[in-house]
C-alpha positions in Angstrom: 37.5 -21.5 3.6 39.2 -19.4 1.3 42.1 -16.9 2.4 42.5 -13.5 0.9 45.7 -11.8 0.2 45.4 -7.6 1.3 48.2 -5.6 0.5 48.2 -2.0 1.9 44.7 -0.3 1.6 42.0 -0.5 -0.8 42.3 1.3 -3.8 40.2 5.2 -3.7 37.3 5.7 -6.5 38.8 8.5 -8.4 35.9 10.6 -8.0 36.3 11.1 -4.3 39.9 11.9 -4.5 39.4 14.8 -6.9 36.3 17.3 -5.1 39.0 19.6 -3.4 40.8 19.8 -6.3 37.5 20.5 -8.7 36.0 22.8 -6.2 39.4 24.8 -6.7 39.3 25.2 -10.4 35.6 26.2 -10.4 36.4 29.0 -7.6 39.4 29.6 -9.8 37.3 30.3 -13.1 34.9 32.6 -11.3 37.7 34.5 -9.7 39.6 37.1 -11.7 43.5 36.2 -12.2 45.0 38.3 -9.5 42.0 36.9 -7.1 43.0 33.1 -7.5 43.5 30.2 -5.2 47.2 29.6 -6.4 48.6 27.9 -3.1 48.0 26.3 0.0 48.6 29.3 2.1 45.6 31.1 -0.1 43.2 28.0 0.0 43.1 28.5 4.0 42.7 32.3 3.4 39.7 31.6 1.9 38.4 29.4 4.7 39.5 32.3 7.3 37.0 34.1 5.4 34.5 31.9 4.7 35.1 31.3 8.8 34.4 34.9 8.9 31.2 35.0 7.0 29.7 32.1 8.9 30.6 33.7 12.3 27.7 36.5 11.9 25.2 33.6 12.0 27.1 31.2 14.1 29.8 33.0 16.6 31.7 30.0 17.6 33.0 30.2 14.0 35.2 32.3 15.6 37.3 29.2 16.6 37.0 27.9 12.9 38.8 31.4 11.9 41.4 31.7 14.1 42.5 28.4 13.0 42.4 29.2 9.4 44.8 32.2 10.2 47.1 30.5 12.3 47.3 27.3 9.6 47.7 30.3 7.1 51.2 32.2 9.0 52.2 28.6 9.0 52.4 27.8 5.4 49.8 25.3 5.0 51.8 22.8 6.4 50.2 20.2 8.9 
């Protein structure tokens, strides 16, 4: 039997790694300038009101925004 040396974790496909990060700059080029996700802080803006939106259809979104907000005052630090 043959024994296999793992060091740390297994390497992440590129193309998972970079959706947040492409979803940004495609909201970004649709936005105008003074509109744009620039930060942490505004990313979970957004999601407050995309929380927002969602809570006319499905009210326990509710929980989802206040979250956002709070995660928002904070910084954007977890």
């Amino acid at each position: 039997m043959k024994k296999e040396l793992t060091i740390g974790t297994p390497a992440v496909p590129a193309h998972l790694t970079n959706k947040v990060s492409k979803f940004r700059e495609s909201l970004n080029r649709v936005l105008p300038s003074d509109c744009q996700i620039r930060s942490t802080r505004d990313a979970w803006y957004v999601g407050a009101i995309g929380c927002l939106c969602l809570s006319f259809v499905l009210p326990p979104a509710v929980l989802g925004l206040a979250y956002c907000v709070v995660q928002a005052r904070k910084g954007g630090r977890k």
